[in-house]
Each structure stands twice: as structure tokens, then as C-alpha cells.
C-alpha positions in Angstrom: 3.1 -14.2 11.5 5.4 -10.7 10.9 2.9 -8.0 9.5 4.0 -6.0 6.6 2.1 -2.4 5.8 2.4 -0.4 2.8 1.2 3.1 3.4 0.2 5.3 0.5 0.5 9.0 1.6 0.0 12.6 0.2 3.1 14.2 -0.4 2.7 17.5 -2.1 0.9 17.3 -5.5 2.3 13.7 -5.7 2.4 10.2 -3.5 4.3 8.1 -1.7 4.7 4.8 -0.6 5.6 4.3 3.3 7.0 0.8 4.2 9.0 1.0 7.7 9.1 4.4 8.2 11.1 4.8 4.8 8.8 6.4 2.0 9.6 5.1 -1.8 8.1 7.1 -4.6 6.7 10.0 -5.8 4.2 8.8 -8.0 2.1 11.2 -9.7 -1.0 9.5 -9.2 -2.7 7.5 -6.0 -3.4 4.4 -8.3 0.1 4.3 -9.8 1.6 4.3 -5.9 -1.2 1.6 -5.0 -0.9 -0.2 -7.9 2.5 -1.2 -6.6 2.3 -1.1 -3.3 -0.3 -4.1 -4.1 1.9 -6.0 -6.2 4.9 -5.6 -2.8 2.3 -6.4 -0.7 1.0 -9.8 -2.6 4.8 -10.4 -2.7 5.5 -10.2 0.8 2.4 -12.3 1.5 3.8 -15.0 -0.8 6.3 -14.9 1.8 4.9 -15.2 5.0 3.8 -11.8 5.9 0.6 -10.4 6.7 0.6 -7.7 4.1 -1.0 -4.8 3.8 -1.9 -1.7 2.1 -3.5 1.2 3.3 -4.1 5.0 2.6 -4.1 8.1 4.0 -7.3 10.1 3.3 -7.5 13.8 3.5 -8.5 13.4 7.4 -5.2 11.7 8.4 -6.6 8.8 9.0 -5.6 5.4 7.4 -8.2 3.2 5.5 -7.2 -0.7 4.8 -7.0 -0.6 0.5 -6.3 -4.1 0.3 -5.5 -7.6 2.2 -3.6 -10.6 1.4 -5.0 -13.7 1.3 -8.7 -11.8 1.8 -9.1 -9.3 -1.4 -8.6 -10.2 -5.3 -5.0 -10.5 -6.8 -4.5 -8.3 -8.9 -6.8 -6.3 -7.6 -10.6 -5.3 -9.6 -11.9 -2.3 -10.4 
């Protein structure tokens, strides 16, 4: 199954949403940029893909946000 990864990364005082090495965006906050990069994600899963999201955390390193077919669509609180 093709795998499709929405990253949600700092960019400045705003955020961005990397797909493919192409980042969409800014958002002003880190929920607005998740917020849709969920609703992609749950589309590309619809489709076949192994979607996820993830974001950056002030260490560089990438945390897993949300999974389709594993976490809650839309998401809770």
C-alpha cells in the first residue's frame, strides 16, 4: 500500500504543512495546519494510502499526530 505523510513543521512564527517535499501553508497556528493536514490525510486513506501526519517538535524530531484507519476521524480532543 503507497504511504502518504503529512508533516507539520515550524516555519518562523507560523506553520507549514510538508507533503512530498513541497510545503503548503503558513498557518498561524499548529492546530489550524493539523487540523487539515488530518482531514488530507483521512482523504488519502479513503483512497488507498497509508496516511499520515506527523509533527516536528522543537528537537527536530517527528512524532506520529495521527493514523488512518487506527486514530478517531475527526480527531478528539
Amino acid at each position: 500500500m503507497p504511504h502518504a505523510r503529512y508533516a507539520i513543521i515550524p516555519h518562523g512564527d507560523q506553520w507549514m504543512i510538508n507533503i512530498d517535499g513541497k510545503n503548503y501553508g503558513p498557518y498561524v497556528t499548529q492546530s489550524a495546519a493539523l487540523r487539515d493536514a488530518v482531514d488530507t490525510a483521512h482523504k488519502a486513506g479513503e483512497d488507498g494510502f497509508e496516511a499520515q501526519v506527523l509533527v516536528q517538535g522543537a528537537d527536530g524530531r517527528f512524532a506520529t499526530q495521527w493514523t488512518y484507519g487506527k486514530d478517531a476521524y475527526p480527531p478528539t480532543a
